[in-house]
mmCIF file as Biopython writes it, N, C-alpha, C and O atoms, coordinates in Angstrom:
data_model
#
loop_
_atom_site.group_PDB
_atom_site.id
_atom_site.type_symbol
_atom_site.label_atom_id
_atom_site.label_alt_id
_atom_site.label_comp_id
_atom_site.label_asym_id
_atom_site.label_entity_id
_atom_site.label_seq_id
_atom_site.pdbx_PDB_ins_code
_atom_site.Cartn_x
_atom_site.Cartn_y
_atom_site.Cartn_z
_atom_site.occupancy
_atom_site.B_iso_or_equiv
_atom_site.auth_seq_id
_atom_site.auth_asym_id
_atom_site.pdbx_PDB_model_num
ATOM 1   N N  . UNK A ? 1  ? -10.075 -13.622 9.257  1.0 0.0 1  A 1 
ATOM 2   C CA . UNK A ? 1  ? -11.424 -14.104 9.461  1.0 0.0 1  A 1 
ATOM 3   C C  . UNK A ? 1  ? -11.443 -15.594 9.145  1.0 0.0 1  A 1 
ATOM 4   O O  . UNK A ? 1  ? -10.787 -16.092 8.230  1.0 0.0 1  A 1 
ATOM 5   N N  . UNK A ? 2  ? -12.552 -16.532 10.285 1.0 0.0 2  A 1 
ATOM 6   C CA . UNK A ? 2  ? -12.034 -17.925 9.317  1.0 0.0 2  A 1 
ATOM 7   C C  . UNK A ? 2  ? -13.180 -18.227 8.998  1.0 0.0 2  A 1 
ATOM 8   O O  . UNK A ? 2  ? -14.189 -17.966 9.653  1.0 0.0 2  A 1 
ATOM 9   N N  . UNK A ? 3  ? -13.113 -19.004 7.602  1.0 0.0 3  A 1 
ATOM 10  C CA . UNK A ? 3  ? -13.889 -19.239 6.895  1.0 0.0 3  A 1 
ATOM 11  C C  . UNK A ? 3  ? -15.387 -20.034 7.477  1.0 0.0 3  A 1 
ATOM 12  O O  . UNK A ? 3  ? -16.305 -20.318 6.708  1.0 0.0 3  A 1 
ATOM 13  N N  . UNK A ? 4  ? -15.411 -20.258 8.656  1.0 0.0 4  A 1 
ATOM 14  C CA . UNK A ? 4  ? -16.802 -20.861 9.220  1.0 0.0 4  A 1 
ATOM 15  C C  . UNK A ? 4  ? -17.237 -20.442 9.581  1.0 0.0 4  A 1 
ATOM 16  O O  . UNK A ? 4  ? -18.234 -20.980 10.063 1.0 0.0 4  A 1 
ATOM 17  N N  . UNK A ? 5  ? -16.943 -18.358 9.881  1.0 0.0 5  A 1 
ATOM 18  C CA . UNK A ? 5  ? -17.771 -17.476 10.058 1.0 0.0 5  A 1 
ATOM 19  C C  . UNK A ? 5  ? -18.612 -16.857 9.103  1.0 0.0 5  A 1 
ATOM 20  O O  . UNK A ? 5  ? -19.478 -16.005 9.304  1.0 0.0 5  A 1 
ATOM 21  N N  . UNK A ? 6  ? -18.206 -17.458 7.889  1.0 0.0 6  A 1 
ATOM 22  C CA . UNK A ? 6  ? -19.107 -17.239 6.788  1.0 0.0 6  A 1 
ATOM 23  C C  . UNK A ? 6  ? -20.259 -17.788 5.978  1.0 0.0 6  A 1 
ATOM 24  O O  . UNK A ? 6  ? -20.809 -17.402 4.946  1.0 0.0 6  A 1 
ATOM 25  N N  . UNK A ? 7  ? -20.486 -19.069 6.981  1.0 0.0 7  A 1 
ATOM 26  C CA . UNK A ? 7  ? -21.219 -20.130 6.259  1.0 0.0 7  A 1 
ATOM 27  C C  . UNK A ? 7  ? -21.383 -21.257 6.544  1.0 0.0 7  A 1 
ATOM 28  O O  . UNK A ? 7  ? -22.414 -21.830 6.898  1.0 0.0 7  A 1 
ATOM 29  N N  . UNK A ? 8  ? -20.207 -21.692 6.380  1.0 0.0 8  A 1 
ATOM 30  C CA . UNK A ? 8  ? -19.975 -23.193 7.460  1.0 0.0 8  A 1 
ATOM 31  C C  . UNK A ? 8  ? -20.085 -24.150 6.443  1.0 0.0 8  A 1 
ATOM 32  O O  . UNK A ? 8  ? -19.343 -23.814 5.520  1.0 0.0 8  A 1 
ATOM 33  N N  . UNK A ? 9  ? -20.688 -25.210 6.195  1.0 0.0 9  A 1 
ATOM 34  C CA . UNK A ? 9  ? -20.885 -26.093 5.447  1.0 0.0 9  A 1 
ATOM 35  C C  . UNK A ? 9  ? -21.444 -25.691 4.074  1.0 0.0 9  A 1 
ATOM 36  O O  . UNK A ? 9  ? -20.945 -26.214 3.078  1.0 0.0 9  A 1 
ATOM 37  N N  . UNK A ? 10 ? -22.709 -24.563 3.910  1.0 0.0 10 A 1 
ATOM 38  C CA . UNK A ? 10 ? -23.060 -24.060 2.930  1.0 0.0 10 A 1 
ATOM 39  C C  . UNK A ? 10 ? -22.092 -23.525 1.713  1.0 0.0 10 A 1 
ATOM 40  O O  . UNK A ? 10 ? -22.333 -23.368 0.516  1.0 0.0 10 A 1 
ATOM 41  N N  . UNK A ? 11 ? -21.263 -23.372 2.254  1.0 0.0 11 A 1 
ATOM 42  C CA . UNK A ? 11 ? -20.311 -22.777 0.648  1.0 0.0 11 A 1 
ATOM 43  C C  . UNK A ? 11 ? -19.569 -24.123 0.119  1.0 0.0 11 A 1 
ATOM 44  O O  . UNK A ? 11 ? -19.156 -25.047 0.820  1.0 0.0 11 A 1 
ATOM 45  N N  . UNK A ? 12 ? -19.504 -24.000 -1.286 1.0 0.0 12 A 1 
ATOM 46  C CA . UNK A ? 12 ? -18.817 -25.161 -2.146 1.0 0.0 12 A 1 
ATOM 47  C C  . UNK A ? 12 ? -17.546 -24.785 -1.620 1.0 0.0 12 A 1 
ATOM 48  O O  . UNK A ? 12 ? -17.179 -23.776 -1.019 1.0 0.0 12 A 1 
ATOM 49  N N  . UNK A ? 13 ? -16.763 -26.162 -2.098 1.0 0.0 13 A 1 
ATOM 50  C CA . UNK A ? 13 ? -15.469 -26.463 -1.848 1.0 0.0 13 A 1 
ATOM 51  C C  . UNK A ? 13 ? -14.577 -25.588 -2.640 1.0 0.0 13 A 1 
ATOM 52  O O  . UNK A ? 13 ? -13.391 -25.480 -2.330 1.0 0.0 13 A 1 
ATOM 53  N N  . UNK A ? 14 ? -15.144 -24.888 -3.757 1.0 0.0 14 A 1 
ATOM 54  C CA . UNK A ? 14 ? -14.285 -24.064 -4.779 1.0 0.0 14 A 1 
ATOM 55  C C  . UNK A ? 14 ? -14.913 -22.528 -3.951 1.0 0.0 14 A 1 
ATOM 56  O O  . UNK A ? 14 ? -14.691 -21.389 -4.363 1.0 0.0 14 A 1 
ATOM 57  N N  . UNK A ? 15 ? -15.251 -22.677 -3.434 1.0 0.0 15 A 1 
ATOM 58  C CA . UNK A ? 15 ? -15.534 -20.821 -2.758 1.0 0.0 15 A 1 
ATOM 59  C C  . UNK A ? 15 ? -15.114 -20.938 -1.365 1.0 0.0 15 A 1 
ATOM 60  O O  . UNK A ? 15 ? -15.310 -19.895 -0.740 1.0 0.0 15 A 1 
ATOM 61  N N  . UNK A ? 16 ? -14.538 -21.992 -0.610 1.0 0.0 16 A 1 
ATOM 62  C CA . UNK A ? 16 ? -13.691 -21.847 0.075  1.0 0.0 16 A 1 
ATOM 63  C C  . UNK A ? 16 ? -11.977 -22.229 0.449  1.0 0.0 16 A 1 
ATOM 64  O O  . UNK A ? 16 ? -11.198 -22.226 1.403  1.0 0.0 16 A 1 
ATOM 65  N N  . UNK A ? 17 ? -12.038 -22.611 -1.319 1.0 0.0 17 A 1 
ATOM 66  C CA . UNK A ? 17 ? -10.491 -22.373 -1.411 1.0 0.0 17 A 1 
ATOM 67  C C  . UNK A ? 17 ? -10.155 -20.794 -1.523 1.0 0.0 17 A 1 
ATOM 68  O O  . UNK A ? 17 ? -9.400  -19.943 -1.053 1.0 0.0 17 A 1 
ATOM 69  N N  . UNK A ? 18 ? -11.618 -21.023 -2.811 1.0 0.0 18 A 1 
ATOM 70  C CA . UNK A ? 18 ? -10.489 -18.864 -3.225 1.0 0.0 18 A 1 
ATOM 71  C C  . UNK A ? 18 ? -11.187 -17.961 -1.813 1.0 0.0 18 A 1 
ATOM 72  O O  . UNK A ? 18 ? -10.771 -16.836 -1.535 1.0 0.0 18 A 1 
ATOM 73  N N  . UNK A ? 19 ? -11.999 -18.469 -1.220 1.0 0.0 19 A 1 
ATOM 74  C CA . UNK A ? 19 ? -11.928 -17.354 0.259  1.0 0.0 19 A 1 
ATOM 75  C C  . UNK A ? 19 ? -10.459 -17.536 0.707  1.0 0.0 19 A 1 
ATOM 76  O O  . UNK A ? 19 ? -9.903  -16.454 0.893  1.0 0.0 19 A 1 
ATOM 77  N N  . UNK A ? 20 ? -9.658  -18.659 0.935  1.0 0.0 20 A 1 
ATOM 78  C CA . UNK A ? 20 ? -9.068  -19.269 2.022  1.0 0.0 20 A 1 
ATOM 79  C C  . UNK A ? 20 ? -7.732  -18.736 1.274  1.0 0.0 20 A 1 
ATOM 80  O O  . UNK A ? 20 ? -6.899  -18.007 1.813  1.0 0.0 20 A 1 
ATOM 81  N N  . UNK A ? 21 ? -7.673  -19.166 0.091  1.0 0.0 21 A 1 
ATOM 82  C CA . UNK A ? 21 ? -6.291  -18.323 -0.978 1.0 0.0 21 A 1 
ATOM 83  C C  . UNK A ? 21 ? -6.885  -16.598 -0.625 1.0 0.0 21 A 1 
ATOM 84  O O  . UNK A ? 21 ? -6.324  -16.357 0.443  1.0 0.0 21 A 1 
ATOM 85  N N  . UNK A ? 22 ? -7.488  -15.687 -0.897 1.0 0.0 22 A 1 
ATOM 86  C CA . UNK A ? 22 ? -8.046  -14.182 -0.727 1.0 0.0 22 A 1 
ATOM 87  C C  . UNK A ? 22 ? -7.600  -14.270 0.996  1.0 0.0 22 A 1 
ATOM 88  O O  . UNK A ? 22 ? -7.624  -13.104 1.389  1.0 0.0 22 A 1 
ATOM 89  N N  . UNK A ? 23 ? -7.372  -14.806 1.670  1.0 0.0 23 A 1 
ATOM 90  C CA . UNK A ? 23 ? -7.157  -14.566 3.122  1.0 0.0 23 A 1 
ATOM 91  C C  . UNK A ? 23 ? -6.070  -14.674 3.117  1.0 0.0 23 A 1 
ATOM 92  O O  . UNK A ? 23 ? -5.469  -13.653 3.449  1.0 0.0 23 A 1 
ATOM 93  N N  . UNK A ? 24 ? -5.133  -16.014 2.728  1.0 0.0 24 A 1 
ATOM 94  C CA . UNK A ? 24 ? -3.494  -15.823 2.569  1.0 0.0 24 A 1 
ATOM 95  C C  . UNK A ? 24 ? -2.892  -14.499 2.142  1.0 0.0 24 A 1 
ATOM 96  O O  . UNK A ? 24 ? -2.125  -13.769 2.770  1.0 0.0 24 A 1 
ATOM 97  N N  . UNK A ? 25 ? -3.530  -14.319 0.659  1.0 0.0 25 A 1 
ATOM 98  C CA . UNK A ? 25 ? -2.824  -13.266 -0.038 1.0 0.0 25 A 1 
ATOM 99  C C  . UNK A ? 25 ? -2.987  -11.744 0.769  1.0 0.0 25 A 1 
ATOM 100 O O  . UNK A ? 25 ? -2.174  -10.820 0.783  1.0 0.0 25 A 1 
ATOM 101 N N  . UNK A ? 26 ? -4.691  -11.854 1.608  1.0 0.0 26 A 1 
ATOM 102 C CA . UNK A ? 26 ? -4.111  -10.281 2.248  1.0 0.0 26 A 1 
ATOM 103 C C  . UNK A ? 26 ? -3.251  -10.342 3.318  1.0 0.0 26 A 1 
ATOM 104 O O  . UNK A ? 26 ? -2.428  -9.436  3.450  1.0 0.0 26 A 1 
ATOM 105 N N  . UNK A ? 27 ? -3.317  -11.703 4.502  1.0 0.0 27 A 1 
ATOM 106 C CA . UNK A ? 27 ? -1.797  -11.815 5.257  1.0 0.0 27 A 1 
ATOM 107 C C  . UNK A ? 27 ? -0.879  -11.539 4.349  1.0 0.0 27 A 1 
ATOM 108 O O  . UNK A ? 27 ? -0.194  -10.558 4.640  1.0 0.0 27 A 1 
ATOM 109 N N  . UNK A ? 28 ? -0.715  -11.874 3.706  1.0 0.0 28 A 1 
ATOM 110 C CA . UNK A ? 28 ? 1.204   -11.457 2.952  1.0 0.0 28 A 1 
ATOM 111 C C  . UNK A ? 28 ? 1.436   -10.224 2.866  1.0 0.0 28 A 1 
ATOM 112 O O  . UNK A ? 28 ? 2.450   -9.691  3.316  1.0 0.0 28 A 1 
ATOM 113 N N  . UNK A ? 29 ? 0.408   -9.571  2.207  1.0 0.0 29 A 1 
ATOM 114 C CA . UNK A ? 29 ? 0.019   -8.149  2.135  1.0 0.0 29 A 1 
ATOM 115 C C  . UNK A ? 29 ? 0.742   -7.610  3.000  1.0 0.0 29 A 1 
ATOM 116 O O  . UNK A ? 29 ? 1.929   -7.288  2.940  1.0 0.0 29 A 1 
ATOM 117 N N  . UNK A ? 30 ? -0.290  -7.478  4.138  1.0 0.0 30 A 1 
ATOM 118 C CA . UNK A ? 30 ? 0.149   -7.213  5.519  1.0 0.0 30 A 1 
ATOM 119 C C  . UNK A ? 30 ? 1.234   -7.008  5.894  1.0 0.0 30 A 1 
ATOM 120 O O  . UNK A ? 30 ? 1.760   -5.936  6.192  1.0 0.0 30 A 1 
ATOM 121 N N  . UNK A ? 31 ? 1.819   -8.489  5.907  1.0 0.0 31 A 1 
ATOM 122 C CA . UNK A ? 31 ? 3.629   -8.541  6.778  1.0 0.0 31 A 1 
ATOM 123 C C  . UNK A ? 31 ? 4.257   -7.499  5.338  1.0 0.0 31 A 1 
ATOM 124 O O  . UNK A ? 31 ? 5.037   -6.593  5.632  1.0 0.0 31 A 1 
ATOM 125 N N  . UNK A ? 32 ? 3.952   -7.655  4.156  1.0 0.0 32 A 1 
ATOM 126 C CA . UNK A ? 32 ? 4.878   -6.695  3.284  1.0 0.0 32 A 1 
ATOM 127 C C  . UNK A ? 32 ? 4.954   -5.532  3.773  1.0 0.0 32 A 1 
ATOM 128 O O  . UNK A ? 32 ? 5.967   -4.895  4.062  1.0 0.0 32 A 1 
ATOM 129 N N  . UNK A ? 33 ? 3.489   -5.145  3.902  1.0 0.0 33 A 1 
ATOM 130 C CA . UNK A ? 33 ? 3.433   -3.587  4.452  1.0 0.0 33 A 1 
ATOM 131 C C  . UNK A ? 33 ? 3.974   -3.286  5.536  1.0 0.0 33 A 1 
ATOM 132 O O  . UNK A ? 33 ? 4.778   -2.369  5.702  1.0 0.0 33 A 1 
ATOM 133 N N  . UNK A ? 34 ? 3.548   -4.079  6.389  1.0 0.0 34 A 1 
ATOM 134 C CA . UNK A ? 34 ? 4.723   -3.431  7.648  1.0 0.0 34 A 1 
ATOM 135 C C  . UNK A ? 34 ? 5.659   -3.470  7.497  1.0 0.0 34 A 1 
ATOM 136 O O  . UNK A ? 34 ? 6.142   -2.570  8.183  1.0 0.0 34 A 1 
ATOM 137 N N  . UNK A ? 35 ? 6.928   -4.313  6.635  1.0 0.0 35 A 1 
ATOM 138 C CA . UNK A ? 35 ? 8.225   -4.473  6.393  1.0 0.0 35 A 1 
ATOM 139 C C  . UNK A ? 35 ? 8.324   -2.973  5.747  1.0 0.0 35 A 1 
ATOM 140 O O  . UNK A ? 35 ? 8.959   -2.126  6.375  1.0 0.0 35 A 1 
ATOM 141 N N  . UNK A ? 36 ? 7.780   -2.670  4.650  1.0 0.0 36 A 1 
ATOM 142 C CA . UNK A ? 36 ? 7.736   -1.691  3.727  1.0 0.0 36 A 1 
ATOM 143 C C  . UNK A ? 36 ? 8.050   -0.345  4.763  1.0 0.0 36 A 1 
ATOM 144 O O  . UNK A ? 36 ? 9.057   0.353   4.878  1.0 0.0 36 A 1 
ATOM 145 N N  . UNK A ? 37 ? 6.752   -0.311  5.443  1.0 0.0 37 A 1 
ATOM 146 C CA . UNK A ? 37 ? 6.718   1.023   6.437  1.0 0.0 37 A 1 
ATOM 147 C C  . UNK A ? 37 ? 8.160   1.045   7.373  1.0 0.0 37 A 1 
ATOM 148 O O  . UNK A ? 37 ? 8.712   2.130   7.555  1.0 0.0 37 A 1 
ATOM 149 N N  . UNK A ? 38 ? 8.735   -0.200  7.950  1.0 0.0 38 A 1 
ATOM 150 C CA . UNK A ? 38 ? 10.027  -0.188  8.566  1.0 0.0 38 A 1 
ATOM 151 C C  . UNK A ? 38 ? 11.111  0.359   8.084  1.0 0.0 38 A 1 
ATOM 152 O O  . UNK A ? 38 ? 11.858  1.109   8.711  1.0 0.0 38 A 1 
ATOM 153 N N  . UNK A ? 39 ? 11.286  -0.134  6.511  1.0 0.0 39 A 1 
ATOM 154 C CA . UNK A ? 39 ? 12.319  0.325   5.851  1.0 0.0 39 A 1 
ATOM 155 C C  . UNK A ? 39 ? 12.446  1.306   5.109  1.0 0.0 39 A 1 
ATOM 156 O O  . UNK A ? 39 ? 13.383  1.622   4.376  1.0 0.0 39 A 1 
ATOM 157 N N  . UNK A ? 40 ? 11.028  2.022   5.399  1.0 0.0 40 A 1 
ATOM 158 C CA . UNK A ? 40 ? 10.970  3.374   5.036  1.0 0.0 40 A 1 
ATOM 159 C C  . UNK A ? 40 ? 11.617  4.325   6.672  1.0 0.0 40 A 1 
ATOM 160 O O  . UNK A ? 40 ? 12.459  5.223   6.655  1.0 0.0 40 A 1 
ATOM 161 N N  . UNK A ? 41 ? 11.252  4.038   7.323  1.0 0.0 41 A 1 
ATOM 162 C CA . UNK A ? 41 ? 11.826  4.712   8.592  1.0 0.0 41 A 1 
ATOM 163 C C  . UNK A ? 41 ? 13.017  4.610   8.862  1.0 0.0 41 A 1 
ATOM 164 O O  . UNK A ? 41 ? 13.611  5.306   9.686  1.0 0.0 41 A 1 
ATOM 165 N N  . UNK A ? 42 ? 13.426  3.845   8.280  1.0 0.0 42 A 1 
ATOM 166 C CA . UNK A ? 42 ? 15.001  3.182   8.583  1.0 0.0 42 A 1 
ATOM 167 C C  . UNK A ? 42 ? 15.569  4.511   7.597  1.0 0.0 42 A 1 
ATOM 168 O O  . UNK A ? 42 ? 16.198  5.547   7.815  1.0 0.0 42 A 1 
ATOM 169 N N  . UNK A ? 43 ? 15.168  4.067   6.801  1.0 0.0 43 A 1 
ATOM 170 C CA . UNK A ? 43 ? 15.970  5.162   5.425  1.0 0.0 43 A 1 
ATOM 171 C C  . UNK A ? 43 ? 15.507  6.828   5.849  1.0 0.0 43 A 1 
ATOM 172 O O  . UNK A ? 43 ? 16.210  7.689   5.320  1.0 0.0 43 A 1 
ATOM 173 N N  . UNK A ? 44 ? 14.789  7.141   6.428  1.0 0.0 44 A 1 
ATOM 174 C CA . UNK A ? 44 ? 14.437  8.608   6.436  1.0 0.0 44 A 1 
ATOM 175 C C  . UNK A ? 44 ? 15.268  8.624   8.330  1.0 0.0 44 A 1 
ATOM 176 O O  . UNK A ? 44 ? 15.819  9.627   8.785  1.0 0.0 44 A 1 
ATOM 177 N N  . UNK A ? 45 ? 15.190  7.844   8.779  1.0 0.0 45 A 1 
ATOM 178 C CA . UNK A ? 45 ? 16.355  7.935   9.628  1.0 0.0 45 A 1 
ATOM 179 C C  . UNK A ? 45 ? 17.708  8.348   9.613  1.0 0.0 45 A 1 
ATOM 180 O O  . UNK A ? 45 ? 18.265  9.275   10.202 1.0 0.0 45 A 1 
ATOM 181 N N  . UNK A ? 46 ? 18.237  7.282   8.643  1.0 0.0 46 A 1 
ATOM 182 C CA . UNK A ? 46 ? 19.429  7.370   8.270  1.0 0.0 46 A 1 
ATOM 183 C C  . UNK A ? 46 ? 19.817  9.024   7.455  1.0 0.0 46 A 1 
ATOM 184 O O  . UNK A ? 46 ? 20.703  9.847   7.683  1.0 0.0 46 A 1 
ATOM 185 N N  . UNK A ? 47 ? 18.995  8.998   6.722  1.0 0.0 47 A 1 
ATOM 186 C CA . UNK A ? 47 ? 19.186  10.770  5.805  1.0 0.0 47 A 1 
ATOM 187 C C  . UNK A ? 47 ? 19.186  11.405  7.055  1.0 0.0 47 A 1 
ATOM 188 O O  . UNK A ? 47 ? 20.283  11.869  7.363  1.0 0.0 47 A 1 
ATOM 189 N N  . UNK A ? 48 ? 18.225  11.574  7.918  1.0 0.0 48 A 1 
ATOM 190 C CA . UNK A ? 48 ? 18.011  12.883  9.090  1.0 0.0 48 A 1 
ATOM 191 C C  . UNK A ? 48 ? 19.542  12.749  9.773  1.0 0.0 48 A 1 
ATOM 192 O O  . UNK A ? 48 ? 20.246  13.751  9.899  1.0 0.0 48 A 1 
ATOM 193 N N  . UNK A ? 49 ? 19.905  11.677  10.118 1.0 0.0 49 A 1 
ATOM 194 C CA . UNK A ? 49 ? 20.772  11.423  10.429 1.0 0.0 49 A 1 
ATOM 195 C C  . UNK A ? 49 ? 22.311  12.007  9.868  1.0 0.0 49 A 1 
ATOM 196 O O  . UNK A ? 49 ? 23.043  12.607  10.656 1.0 0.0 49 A 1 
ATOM 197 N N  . UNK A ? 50 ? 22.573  11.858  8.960  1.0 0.0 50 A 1 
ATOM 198 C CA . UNK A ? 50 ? 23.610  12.058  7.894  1.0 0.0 50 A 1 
ATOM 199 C C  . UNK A ? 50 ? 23.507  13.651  7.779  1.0 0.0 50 A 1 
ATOM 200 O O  . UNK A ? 50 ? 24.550  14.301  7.857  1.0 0.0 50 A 1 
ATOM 201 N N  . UNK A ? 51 ? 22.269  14.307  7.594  1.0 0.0 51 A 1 
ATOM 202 C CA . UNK A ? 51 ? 21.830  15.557  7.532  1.0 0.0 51 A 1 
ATOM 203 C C  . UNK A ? 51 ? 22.107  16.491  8.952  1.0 0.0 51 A 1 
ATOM 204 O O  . UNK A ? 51 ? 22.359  17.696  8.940  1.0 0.0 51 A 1 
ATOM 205 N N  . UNK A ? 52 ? 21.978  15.501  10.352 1.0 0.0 52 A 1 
ATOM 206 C CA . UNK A ? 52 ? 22.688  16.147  11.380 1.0 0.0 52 A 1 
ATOM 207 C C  . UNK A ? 52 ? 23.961  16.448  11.325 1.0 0.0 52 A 1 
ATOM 208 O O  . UNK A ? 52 ? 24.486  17.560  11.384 1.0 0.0 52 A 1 
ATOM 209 N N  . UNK A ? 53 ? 24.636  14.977  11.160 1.0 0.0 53 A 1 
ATOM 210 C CA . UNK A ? 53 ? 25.978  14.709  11.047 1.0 0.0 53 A 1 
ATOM 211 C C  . UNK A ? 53 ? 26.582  15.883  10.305 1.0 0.0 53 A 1 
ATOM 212 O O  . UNK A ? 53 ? 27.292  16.684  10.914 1.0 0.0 53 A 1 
ATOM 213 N N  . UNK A ? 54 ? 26.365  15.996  9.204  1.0 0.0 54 A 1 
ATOM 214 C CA . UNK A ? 54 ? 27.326  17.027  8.037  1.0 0.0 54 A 1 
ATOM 215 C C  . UNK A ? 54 ? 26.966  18.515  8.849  1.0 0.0 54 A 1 
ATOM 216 O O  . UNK A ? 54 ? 27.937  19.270  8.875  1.0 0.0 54 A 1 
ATOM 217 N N  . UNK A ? 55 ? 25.620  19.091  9.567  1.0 0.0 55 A 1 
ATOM 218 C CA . UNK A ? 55 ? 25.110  20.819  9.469  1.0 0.0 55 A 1 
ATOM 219 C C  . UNK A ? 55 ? 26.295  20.485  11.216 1.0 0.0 55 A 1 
ATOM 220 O O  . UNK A ? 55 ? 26.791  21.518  11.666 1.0 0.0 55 A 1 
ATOM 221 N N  . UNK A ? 56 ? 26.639  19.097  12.030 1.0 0.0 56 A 1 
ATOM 222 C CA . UNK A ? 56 ? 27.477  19.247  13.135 1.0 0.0 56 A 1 
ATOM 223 C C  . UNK A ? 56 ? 28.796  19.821  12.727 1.0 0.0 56 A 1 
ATOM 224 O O  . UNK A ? 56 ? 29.450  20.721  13.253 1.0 0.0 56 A 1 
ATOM 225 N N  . UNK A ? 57 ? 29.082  18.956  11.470 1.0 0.0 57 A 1 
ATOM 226 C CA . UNK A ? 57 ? 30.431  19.125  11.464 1.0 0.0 57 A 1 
ATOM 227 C C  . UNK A ? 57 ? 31.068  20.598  10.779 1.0 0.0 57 A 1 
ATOM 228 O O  . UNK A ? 57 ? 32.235  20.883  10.511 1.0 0.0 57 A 1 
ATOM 229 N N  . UNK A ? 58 ? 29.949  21.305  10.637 1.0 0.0 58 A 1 
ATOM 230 C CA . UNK A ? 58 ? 30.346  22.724  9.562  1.0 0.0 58 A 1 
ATOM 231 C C  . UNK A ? 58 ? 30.367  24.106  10.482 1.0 0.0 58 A 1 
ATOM 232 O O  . UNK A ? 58 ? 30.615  25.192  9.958  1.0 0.0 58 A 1 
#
């Protein structure tokens, strides 16, 4: 969201840093979480995987 949908000139200069820092920090959020959710799939991949592999080879 950018901050001139909230006000525009009306908000002090100290309530649109910490809006503008509160907007960074939930982007970061974000890209973490999706990284997070990737490398969770990766890893429950890899087990299903390994778990084929060994019930093939028996």
């Amino acid at each position: 969201m950018d901050i001139s949908s909230v006000g525009g000139s009306a908000l002090t200069e100290q309530a649109r840093m910490t809006y503008g820092v509160a907007c960074l920090k939930m982007a970061q959020h974000s890209e973490n979480m999706a990284q997070y959710i990737i490398m969770d799939s990766v890893e429950i991949s890899n087990e299903a995987m390994e778990k084929f592999l060994a019930e093939r080879n028996n």
